[in-house]
N, CA, C and O atoms as a CHARMM CRD file, in Angstrom:
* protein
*
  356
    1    1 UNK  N     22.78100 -57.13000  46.02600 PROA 1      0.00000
    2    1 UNK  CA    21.74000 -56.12000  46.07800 PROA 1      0.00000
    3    1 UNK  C     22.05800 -55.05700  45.02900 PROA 1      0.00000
    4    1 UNK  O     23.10900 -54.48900  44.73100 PROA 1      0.00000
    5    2 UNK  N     20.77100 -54.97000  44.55100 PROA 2      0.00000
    6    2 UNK  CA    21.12900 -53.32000  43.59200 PROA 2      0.00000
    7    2 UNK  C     20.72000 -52.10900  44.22200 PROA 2      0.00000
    8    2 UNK  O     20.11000 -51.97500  45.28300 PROA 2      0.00000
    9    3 UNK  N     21.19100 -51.13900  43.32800 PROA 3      0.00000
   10    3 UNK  CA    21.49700 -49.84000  43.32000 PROA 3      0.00000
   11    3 UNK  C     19.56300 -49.64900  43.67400 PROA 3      0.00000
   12    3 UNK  O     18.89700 -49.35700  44.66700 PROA 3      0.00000
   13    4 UNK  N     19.33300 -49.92300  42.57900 PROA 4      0.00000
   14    4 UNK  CA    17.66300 -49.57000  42.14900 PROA 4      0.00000
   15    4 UNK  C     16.49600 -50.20900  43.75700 PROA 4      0.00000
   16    4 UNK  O     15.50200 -49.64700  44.21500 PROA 4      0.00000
   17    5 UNK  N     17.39100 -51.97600  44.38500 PROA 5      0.00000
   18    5 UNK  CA    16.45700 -52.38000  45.54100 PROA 5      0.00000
   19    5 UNK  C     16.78300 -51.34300  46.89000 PROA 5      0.00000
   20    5 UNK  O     16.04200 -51.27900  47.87100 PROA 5      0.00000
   21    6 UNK  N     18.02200 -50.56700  46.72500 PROA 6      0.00000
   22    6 UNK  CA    18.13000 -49.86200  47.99500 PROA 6      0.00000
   23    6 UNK  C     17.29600 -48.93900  48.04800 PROA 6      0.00000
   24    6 UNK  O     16.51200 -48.68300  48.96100 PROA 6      0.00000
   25    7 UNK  N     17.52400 -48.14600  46.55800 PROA 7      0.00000
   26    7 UNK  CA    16.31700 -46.99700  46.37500 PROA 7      0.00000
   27    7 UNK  C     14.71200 -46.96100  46.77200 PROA 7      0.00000
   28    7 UNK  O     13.88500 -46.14800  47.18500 PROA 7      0.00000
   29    8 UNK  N     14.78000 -48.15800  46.44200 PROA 8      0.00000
   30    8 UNK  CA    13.42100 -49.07500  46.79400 PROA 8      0.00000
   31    8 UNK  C     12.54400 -48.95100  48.40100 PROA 8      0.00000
   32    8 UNK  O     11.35500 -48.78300  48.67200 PROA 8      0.00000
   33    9 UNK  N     13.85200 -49.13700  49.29700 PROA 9      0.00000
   34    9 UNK  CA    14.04000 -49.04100  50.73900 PROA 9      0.00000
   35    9 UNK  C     13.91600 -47.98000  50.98800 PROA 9      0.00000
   36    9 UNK  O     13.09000 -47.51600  51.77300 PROA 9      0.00000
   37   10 UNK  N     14.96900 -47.21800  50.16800 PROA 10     0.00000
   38   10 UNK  CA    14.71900 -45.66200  51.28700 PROA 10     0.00000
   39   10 UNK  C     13.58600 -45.13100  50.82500 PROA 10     0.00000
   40   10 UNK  O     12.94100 -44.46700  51.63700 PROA 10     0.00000
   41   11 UNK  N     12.99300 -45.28700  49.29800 PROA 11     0.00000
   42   11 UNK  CA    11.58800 -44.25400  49.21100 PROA 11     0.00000
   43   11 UNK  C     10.39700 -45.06000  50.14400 PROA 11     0.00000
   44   11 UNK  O      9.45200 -44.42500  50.61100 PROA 11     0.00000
   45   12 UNK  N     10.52000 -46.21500  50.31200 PROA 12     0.00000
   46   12 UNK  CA     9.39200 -46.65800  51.45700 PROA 12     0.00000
   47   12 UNK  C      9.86400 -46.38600  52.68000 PROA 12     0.00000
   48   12 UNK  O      9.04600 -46.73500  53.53100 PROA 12     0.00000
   49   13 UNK  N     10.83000 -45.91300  53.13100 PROA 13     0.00000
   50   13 UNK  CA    11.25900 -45.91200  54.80300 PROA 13     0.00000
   51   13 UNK  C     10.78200 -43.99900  54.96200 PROA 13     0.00000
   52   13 UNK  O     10.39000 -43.39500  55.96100 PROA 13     0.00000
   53   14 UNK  N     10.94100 -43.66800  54.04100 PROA 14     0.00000
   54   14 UNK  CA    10.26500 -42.17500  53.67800 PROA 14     0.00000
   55   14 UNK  C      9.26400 -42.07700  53.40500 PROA 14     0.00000
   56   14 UNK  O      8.71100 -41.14300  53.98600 PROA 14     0.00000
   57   15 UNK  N      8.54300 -42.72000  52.61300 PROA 15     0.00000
   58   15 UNK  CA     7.42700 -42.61700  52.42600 PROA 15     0.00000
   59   15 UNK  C      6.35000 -43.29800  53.75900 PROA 15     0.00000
   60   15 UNK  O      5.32400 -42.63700  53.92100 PROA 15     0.00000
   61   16 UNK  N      6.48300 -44.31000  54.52200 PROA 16     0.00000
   62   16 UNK  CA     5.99600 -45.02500  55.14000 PROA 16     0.00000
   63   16 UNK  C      6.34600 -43.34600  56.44900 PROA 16     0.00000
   64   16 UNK  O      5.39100 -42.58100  56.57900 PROA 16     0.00000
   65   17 UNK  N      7.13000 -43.14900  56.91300 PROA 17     0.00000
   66   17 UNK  CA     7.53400 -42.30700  57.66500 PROA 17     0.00000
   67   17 UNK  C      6.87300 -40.25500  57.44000 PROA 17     0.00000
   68   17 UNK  O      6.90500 -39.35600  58.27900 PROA 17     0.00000
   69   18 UNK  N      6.53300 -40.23500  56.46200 PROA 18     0.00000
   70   18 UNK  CA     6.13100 -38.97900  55.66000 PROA 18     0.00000
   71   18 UNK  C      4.52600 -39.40200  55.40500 PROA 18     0.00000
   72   18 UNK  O      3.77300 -38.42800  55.42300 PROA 18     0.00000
   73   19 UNK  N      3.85400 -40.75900  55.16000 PROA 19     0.00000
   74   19 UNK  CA     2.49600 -40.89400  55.26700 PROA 19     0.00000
   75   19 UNK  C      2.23700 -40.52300  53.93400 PROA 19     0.00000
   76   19 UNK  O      1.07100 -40.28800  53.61700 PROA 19     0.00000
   77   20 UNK  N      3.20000 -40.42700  53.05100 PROA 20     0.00000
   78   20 UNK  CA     2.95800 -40.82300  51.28300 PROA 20     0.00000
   79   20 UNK  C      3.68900 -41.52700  50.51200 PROA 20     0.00000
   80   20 UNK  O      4.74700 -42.06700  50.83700 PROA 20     0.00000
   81   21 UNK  N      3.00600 -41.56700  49.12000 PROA 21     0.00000
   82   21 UNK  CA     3.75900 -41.89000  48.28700 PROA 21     0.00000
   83   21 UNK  C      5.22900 -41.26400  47.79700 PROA 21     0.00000
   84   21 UNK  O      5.40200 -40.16000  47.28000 PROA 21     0.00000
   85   22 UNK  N      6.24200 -42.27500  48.10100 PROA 22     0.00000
   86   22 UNK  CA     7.52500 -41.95900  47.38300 PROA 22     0.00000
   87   22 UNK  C      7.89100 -42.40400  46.50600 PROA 22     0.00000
   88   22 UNK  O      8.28700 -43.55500  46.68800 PROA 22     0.00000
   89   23 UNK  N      8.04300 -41.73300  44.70000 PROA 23     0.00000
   90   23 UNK  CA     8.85700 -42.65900  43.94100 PROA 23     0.00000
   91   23 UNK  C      9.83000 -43.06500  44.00400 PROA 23     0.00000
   92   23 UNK  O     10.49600 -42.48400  44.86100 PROA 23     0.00000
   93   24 UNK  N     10.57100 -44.19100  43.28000 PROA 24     0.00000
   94   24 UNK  CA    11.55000 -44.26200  43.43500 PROA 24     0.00000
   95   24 UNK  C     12.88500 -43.39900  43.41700 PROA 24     0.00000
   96   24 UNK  O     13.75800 -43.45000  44.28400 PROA 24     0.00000
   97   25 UNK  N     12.89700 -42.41500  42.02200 PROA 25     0.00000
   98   25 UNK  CA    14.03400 -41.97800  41.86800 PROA 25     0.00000
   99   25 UNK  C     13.43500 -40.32200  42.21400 PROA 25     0.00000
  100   25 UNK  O     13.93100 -39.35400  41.63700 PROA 25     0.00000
  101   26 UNK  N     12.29700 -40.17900  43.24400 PROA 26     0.00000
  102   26 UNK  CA    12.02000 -39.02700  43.55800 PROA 26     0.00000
  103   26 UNK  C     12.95500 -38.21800  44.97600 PROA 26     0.00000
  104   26 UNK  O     13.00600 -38.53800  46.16300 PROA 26     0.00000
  105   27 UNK  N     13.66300 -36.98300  44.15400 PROA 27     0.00000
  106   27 UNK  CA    14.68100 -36.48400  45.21900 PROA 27     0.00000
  107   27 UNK  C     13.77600 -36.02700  46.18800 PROA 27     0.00000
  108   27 UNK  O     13.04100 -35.08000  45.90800 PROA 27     0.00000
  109   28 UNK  N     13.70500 -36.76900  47.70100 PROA 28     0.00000
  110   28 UNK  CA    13.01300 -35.74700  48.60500 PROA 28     0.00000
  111   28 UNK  C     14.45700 -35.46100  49.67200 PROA 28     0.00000
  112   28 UNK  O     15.50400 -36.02700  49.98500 PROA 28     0.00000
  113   29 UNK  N     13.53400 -33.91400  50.02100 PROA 29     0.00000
  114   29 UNK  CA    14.76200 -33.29900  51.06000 PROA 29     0.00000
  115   29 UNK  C     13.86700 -32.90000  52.17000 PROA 29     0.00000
  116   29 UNK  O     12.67700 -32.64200  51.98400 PROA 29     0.00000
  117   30 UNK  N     14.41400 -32.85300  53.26000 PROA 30     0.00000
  118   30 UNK  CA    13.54900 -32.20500  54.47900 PROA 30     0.00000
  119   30 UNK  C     12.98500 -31.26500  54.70700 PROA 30     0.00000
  120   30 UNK  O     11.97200 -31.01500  55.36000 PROA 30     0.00000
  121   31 UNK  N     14.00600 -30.42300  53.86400 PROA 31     0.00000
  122   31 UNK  CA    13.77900 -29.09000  54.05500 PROA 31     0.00000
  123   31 UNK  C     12.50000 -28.60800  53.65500 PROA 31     0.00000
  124   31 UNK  O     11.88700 -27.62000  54.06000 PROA 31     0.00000
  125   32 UNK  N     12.03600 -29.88500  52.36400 PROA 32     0.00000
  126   32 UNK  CA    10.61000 -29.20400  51.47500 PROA 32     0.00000
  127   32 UNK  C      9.40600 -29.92300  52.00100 PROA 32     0.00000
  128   32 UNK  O      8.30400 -29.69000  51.50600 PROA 32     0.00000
  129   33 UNK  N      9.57100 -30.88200  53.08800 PROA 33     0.00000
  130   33 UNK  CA     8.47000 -31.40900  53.48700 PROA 33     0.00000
  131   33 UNK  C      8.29000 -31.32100  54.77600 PROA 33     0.00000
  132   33 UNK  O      9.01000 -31.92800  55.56900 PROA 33     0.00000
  133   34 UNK  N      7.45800 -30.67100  55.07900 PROA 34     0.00000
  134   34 UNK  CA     6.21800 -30.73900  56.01100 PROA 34     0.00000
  135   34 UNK  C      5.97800 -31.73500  56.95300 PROA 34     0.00000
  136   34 UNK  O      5.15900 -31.65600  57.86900 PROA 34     0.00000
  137   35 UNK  N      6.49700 -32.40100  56.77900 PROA 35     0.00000
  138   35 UNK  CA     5.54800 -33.72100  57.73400 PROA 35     0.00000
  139   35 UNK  C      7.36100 -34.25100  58.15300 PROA 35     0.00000
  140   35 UNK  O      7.36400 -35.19900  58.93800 PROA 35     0.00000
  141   36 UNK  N      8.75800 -33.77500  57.74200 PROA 36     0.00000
  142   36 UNK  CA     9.56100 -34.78000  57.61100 PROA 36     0.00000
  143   36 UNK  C     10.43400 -33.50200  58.87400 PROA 36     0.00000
  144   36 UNK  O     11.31400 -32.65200  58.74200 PROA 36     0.00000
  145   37 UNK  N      9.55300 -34.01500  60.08300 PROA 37     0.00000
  146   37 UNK  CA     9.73200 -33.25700  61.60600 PROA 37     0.00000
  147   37 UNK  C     11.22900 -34.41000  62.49700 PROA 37     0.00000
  148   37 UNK  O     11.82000 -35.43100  62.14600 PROA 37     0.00000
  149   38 UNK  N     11.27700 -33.76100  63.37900 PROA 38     0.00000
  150   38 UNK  CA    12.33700 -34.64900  64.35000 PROA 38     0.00000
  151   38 UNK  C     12.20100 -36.17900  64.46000 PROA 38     0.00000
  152   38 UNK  O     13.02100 -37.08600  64.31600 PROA 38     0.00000
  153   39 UNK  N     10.66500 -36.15500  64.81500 PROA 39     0.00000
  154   39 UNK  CA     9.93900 -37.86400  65.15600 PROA 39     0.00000
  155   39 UNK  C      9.90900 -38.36100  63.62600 PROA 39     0.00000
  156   39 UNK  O     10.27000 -39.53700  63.66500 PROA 39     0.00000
  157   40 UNK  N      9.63500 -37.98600  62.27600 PROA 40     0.00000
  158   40 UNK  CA    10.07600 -38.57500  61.35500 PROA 40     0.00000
  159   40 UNK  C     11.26900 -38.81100  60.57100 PROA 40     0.00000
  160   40 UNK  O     11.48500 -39.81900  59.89700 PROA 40     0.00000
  161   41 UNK  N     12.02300 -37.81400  60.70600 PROA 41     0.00000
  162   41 UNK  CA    13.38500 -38.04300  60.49700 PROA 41     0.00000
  163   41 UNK  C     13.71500 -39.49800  61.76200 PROA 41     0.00000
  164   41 UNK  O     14.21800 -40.44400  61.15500 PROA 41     0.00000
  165   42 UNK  N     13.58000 -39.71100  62.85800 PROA 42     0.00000
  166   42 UNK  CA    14.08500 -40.89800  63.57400 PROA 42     0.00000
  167   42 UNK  C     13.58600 -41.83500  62.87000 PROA 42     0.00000
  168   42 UNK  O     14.33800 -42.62200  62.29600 PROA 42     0.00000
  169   43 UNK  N     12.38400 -41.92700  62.78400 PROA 43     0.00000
  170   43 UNK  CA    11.37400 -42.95100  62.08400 PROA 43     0.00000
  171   43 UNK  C     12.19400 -44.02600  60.63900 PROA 43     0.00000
  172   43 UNK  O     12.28400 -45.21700  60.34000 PROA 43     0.00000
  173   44 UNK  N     12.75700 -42.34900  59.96500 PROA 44     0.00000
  174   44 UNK  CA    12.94500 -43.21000  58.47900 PROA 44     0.00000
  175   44 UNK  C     14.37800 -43.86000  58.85700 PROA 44     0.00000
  176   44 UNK  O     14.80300 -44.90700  58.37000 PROA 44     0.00000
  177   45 UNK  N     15.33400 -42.71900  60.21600 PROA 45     0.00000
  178   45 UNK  CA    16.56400 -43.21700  59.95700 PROA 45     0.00000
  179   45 UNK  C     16.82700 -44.64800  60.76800 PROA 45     0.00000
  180   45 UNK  O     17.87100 -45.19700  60.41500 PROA 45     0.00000
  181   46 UNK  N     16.11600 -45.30400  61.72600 PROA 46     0.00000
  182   46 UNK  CA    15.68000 -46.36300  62.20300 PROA 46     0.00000
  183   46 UNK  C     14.97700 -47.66500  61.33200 PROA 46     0.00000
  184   46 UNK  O     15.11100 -48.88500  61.43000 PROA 46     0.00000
  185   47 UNK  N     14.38500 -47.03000  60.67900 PROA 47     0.00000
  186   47 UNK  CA    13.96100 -47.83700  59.54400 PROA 47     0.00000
  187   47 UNK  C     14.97300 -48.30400  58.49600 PROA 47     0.00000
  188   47 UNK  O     15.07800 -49.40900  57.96400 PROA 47     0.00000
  189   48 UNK  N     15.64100 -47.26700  58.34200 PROA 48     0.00000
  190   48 UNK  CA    16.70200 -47.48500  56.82700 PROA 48     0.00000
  191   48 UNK  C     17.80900 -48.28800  58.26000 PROA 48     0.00000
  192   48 UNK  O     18.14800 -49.42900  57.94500 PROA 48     0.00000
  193   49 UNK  N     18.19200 -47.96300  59.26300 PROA 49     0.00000
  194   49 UNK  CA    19.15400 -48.88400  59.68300 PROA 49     0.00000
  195   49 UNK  C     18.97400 -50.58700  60.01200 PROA 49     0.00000
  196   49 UNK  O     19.85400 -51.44100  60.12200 PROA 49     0.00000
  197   50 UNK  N     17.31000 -50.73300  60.13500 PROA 50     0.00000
  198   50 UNK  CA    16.61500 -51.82400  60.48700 PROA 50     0.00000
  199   50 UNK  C     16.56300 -52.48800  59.04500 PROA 50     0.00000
  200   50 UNK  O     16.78800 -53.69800  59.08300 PROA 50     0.00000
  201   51 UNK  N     16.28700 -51.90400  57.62900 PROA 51     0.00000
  202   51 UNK  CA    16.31600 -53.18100  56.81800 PROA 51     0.00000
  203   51 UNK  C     17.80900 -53.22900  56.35400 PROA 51     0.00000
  204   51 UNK  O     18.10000 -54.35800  55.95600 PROA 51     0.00000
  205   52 UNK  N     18.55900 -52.57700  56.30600 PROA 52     0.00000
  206   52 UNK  CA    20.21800 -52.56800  55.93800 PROA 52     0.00000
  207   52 UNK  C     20.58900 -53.55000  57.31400 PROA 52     0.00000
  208   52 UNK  O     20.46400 -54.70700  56.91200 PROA 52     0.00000
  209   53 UNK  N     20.92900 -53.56300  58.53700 PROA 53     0.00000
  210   53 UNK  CA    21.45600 -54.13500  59.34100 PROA 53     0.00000
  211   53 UNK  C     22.91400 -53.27600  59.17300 PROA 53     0.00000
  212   53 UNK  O     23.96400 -53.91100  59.07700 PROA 53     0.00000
  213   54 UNK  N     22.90900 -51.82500  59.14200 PROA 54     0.00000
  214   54 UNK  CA    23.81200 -51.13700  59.33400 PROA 54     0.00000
  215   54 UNK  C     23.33100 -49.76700  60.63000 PROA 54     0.00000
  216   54 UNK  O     22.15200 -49.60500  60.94500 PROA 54     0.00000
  217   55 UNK  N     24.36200 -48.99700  61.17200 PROA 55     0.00000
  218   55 UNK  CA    24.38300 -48.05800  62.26700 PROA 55     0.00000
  219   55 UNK  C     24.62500 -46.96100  61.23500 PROA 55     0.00000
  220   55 UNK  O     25.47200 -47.11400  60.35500 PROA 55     0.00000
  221   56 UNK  N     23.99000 -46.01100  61.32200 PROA 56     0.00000
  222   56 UNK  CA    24.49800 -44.15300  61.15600 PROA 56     0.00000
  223   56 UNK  C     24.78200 -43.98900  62.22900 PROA 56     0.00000
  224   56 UNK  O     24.16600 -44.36000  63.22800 PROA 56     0.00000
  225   57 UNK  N     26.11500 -43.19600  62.13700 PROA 57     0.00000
  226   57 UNK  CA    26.83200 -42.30000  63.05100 PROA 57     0.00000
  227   57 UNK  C     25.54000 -40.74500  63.85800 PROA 57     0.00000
  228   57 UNK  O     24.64300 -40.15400  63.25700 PROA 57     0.00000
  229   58 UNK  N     26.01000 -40.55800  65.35500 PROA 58     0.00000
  230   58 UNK  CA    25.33900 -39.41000  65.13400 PROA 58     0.00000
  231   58 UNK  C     25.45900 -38.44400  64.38400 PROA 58     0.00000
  232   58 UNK  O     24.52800 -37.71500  64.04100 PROA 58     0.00000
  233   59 UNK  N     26.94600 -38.30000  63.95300 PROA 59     0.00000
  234   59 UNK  CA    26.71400 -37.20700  62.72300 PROA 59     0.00000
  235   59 UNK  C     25.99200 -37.41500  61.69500 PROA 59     0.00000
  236   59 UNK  O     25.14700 -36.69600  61.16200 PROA 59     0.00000
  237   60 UNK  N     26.42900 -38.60300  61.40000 PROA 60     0.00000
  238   60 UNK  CA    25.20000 -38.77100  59.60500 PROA 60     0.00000
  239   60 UNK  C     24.01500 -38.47200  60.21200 PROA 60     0.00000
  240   60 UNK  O     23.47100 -37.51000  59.66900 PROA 60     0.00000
  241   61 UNK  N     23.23800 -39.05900  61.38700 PROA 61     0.00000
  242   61 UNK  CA    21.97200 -39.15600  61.82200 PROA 61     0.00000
  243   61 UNK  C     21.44800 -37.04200  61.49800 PROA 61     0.00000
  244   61 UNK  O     20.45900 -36.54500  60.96000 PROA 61     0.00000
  245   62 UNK  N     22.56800 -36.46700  62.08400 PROA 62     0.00000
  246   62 UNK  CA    22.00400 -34.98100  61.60400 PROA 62     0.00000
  247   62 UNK  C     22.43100 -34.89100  60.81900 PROA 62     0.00000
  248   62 UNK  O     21.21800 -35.09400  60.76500 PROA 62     0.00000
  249   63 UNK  N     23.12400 -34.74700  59.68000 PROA 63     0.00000
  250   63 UNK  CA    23.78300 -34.47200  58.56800 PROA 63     0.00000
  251   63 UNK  C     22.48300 -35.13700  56.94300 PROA 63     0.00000
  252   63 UNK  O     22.37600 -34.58000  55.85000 PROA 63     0.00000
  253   64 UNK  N     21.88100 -36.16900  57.32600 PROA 64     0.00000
  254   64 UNK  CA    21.71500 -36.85900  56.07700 PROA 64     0.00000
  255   64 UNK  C     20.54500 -36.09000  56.12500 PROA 64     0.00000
  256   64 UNK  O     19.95800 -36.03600  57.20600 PROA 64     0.00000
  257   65 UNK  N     20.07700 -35.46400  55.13000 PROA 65     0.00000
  258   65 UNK  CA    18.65800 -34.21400  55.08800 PROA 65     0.00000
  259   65 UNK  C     17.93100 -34.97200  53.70500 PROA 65     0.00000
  260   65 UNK  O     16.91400 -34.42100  53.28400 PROA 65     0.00000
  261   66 UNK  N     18.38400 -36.13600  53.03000 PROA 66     0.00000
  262   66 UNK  CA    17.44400 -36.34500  51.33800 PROA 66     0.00000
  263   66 UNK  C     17.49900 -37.63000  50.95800 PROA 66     0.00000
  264   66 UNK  O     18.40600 -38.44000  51.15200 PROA 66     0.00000
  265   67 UNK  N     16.51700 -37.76200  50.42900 PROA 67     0.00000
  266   67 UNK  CA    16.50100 -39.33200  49.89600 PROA 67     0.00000
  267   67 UNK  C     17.89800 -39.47200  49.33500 PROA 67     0.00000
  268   67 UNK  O     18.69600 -40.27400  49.82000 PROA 67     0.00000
  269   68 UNK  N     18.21100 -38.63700  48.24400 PROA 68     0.00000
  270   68 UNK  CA    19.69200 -38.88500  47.83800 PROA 68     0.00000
  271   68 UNK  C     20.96900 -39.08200  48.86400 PROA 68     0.00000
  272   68 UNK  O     21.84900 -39.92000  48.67000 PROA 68     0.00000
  273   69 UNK  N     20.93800 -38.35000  49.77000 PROA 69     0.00000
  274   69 UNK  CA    21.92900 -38.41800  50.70800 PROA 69     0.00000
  275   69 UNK  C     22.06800 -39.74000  51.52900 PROA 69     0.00000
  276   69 UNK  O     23.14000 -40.12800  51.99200 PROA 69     0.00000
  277   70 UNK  N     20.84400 -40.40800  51.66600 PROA 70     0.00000
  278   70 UNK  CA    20.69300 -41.07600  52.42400 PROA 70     0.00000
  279   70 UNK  C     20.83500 -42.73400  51.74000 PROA 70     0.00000
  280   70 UNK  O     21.14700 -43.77800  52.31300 PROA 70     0.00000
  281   71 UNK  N     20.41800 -42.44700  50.09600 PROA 71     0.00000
  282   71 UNK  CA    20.84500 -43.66700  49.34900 PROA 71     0.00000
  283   71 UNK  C     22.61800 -43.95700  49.33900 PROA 71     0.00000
  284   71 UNK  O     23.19200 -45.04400  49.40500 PROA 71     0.00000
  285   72 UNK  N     23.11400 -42.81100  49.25200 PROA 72     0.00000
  286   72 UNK  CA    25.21900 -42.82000  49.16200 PROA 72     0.00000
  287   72 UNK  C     25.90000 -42.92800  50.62800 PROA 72     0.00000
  288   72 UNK  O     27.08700 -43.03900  50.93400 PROA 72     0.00000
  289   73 UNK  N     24.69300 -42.85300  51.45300 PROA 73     0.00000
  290   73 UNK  CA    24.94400 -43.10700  52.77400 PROA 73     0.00000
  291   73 UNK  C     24.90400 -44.71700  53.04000 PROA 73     0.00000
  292   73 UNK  O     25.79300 -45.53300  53.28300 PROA 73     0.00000
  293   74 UNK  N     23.42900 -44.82500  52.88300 PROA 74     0.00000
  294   74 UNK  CA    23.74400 -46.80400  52.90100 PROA 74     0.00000
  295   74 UNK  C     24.00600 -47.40100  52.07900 PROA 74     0.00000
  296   74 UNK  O     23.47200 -48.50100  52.22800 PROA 74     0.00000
  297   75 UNK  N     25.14800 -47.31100  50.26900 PROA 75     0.00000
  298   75 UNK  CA    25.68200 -47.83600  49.97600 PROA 75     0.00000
  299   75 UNK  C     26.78900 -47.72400  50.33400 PROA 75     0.00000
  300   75 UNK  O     27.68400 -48.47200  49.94100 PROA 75     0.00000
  301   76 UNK  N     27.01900 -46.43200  51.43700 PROA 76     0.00000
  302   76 UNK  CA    28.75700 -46.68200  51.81300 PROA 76     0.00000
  303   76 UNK  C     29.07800 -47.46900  53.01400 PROA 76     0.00000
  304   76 UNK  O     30.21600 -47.77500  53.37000 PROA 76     0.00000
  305   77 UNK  N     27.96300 -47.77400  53.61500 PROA 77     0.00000
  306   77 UNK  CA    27.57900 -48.42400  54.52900 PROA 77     0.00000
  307   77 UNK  C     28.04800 -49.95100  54.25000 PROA 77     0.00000
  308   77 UNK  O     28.91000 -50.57200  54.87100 PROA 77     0.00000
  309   78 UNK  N     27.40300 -50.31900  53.35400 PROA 78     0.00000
  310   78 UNK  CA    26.96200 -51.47000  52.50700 PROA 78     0.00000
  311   78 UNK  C     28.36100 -51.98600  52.18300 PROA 78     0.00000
  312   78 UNK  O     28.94900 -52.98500  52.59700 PROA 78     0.00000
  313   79 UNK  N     28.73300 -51.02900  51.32800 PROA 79     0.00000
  314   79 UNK  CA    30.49800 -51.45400  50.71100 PROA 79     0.00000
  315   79 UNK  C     31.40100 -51.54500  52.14700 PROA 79     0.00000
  316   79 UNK  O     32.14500 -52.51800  52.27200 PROA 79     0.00000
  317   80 UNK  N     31.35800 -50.85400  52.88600 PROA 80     0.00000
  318   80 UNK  CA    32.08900 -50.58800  53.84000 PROA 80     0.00000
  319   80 UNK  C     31.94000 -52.46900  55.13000 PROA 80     0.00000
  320   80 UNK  O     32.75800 -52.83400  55.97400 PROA 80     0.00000
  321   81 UNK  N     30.85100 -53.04300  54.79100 PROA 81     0.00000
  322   81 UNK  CA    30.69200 -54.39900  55.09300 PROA 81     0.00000
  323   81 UNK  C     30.79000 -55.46400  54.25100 PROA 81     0.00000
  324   81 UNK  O     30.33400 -56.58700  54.46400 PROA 81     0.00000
  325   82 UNK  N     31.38100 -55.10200  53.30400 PROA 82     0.00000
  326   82 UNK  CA    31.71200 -56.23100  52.01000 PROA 82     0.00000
  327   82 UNK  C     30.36100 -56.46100  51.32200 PROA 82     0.00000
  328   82 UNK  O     30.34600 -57.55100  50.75000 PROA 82     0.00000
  329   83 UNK  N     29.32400 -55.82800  51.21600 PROA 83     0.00000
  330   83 UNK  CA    28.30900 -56.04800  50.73300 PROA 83     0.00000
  331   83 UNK  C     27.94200 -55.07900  49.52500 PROA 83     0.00000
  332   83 UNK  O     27.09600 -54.18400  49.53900 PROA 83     0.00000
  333   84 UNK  N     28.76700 -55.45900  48.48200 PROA 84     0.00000
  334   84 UNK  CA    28.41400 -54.16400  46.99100 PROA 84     0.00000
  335   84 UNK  C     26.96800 -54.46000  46.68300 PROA 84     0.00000
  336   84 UNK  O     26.19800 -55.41600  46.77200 PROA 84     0.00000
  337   85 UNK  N     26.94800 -53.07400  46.23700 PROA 85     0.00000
  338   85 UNK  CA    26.17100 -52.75900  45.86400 PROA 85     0.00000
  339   85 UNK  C     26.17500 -52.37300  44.00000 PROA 85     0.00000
  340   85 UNK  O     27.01600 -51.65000  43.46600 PROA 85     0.00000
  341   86 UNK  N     25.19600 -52.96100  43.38700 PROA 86     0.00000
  342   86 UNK  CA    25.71000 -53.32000  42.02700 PROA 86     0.00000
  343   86 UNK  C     24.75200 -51.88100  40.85000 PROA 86     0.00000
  344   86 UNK  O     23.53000 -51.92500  40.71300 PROA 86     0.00000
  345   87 UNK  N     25.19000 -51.32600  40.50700 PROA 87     0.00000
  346   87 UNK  CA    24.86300 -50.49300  39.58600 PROA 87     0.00000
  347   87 UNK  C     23.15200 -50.83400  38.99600 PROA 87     0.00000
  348   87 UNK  O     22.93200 -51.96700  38.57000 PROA 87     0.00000
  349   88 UNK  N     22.25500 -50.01800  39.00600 PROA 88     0.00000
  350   88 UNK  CA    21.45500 -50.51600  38.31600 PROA 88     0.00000
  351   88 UNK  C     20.67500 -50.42800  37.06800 PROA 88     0.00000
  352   88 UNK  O     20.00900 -49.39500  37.00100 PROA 88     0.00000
  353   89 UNK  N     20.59200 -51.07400  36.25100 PROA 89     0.00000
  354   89 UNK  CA    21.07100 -50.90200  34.31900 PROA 89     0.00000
  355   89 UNK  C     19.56300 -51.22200  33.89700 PROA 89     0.00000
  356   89 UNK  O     19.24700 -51.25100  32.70800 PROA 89     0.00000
């Protein structure tokens, strides 16, 4: 898997969850959106654990606030199950 298909995941598990369009390498944070409430924050972080086949901790579950955070989250995830994640060029 690449760097670029995870990105892929989390801007649709956000975007699908937020009820817009997410680009890919678009930084979203919670803090600036509106719509990205308690019931959507579960939404995306259920989602991102459902196509990874990985668990967030309850801490990450409050801790991860941005698309970015949440991409270095499930590649550490990822590595952390023997599953690299490959740079994307």
């Amino acid at each position: 898997m690449t760097e670029l298909e995870v990105r892929e995941v989390v801007a649709q598990s956000i975007g699908q969850a937020l009820r817009r369009d997410i680009a890919v390498y678009e930084c979203v944070q919670r803090d600036s959106e509106q719509r990205w409430d308690s019931l959507s924050h579960a939404m995306i972080m259920f989602s991102i654990e459902d196509a990874f086949g990985i668990k967030f901790s309850e801490n990450e579950l409050e801790m991860l606030k941005s698309s970015d955070e949440l991409l270095q989250a499930v590649i550490k995830h990822l590595e952390a199950h023997d599953k690299s994640v490959r740079t994307s060029v």
